[in-house]
C-alpha positions as CSV (number, residue, x, y, z in Angstrom):
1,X,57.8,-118.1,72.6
2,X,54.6,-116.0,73.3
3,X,52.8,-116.1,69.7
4,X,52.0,-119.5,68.3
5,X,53.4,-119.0,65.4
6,X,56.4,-116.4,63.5
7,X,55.9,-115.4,59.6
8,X,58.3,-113.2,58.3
9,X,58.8,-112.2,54.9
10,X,61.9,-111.1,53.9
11,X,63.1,-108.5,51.3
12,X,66.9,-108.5,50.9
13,X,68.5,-105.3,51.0
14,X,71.8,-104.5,48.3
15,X,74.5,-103.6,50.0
16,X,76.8,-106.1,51.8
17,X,77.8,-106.3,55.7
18,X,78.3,-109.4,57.9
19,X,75.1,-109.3,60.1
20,X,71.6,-110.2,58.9
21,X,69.9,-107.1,60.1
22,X,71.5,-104.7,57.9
23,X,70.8,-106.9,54.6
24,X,67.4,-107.7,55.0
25,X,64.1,-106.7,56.2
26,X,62.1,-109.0,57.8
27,X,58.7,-107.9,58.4
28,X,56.6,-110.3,61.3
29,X,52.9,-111.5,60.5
30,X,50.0,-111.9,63.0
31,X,48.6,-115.1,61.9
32,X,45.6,-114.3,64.3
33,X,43.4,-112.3,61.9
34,X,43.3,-115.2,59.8
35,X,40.4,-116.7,59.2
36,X,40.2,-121.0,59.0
37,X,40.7,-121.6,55.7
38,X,37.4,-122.0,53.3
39,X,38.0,-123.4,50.0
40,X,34.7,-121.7,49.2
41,X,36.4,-118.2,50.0
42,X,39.3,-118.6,47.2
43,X,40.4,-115.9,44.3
44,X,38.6,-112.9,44.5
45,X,36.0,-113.9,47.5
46,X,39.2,-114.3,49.9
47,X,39.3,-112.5,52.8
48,X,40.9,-109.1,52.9
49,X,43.7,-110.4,56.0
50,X,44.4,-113.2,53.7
51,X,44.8,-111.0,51.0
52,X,47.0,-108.8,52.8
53,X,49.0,-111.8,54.1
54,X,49.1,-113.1,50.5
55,X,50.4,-109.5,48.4
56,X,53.3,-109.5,51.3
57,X,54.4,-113.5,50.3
58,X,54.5,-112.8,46.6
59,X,56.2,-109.3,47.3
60,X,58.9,-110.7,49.2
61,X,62.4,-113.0,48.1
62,X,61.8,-115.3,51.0
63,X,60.3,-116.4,54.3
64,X,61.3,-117.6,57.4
65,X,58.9,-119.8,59.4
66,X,59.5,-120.1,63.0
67,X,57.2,-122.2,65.2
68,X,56.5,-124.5,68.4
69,X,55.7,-127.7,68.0
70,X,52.6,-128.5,69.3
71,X,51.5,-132.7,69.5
72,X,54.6,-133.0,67.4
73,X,52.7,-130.9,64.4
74,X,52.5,-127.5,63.4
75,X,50.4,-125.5,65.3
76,X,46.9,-124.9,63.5
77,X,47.6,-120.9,63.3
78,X,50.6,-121.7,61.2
79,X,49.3,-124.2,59.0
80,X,45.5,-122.3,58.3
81,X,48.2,-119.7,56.3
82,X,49.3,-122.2,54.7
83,X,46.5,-123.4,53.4
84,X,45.5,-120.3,52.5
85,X,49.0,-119.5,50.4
86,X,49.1,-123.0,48.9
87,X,46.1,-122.0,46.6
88,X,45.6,-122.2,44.0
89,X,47.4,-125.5,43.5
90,X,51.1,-125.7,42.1
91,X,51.1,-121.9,41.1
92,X,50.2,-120.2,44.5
93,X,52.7,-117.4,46.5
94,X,54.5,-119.4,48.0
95,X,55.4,-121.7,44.6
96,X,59.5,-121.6,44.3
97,X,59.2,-119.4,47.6
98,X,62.6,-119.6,49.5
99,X,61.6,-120.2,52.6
100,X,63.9,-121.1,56.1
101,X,62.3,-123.1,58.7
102,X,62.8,-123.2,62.7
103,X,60.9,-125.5,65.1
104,X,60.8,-124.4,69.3
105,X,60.2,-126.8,72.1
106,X,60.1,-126.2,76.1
107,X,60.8,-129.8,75.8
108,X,64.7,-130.9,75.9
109,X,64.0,-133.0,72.8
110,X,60.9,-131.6,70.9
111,X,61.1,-129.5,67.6
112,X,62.1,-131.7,64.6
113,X,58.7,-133.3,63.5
114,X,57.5,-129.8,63.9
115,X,60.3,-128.6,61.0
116,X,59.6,-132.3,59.3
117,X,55.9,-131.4,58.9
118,X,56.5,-128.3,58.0
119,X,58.8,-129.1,55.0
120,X,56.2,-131.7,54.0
121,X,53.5,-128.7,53.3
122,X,56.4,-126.5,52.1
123,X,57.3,-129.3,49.7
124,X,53.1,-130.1,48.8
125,X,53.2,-126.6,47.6
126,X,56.3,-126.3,46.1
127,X,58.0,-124.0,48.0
128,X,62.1,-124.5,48.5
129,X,62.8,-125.1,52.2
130,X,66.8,-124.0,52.1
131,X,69.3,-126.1,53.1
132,X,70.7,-125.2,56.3
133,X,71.3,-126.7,59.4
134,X,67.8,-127.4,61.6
135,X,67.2,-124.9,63.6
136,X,65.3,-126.6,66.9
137,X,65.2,-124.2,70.2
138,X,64.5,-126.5,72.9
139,X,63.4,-125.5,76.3
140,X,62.3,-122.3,74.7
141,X,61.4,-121.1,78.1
142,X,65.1,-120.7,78.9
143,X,66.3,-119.2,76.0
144,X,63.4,-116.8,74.7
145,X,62.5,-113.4,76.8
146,X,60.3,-110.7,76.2
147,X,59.8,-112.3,73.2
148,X,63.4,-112.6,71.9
149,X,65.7,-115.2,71.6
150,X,68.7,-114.6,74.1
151,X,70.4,-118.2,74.0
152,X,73.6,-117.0,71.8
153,X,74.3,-120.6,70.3
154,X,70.7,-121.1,69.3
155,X,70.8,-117.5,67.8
156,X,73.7,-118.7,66.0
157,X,72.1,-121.1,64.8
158,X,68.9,-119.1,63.8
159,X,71.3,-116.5,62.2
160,X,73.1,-119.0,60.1
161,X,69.9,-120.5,58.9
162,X,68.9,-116.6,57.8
163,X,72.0,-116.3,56.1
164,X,71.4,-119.5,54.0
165,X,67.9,-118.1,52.7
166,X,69.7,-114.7,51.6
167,X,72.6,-116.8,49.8
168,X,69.8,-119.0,48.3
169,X,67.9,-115.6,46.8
170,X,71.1,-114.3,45.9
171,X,71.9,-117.4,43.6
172,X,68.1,-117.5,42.5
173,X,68.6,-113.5,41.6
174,X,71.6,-114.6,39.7
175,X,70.1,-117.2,37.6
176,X,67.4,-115.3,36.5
177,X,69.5,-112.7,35.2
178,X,71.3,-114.8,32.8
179,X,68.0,-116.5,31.6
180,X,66.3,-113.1,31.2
């Protein structure tokens, strides 16, 4: 892929079709403007791109993380926004945040520590990594172009994973209603 790093957050939509796209809207981040994370820089004293990145998270129903793995981790980009949306602890943006995870490799077998790391610091700050199947694109370099995903079985794949994070804010929507 060319960026280190995809966050999306996604707003469902209401009406009711078979594809993705016409259900939700899934806006992309640039995790560049980011700054490396300062504890010293929390609340009020944070800066304004992490402030933007921030009012998007707790404005949307979900997220969908999609990365390369990079010395079997999460590349740095991707985890300095985390950090930054895991504060403050146990009450942050991204607390009880739906979120669907995807892991790229040009590697034939890279990708899953990637999505295991990730659902580690998804899990540290209580987000709720759906359940889906994982969603590893290995040798990336085959399957991505221009920046999109071409390979139709791992954009099944991808898709399917999409479609579990809407069902999951559906039920969530649900649930809320009758305890409201």
């Amino acid at each position: 892929m060319e960026c280190p790093a995809a966050f999306a957050a996604v707003r469902i939509r209401t009406r009711s079709s078979r594809r993705c796209e016409s259900r939700a809207d899934l806006k992309i981040y640039d995790l560049q403007p980011i700054p490396p994370y300062n504890q010293d820089f929390e609340g009020e004293k944070r800066p304004a791109p992490v402030k933007a990145l921030l009012a998007a998270i707790a404005n949307s129903d979900g997220i969908v993380l999609c990365a390369p793995e990079f010395n079997h981790s999460i590349p740095g980009v991707l985890k300095n926004a985390l950090d930054w949306a895991s504060r403050p602890a146990f009450t942050s943006v991204m607390a009880y945040k739906p979120v669907a995870i995807m892991a790229t490799s040009r590697g034939s077998l890279g990708g899953a520590r990637c999505l295991e790391h990730m659902r580690v610091a998804l899990d540290s700050m209580l987000a709720r990594v759906t359940l889906a199947r994982e969603v590893t694109i290995t040798a990336s370099a085959d399957k991505v172009r221009n920046g999109r995903l071409v390979d139709e079985t791992c954009l099944g794949f991808a898709c399917t994973a999409v479609e579990a994070l809407l069902h999951e804010i559906r039920l969530w929507r649900m649930a809320e209603r009758r305890a409201g």
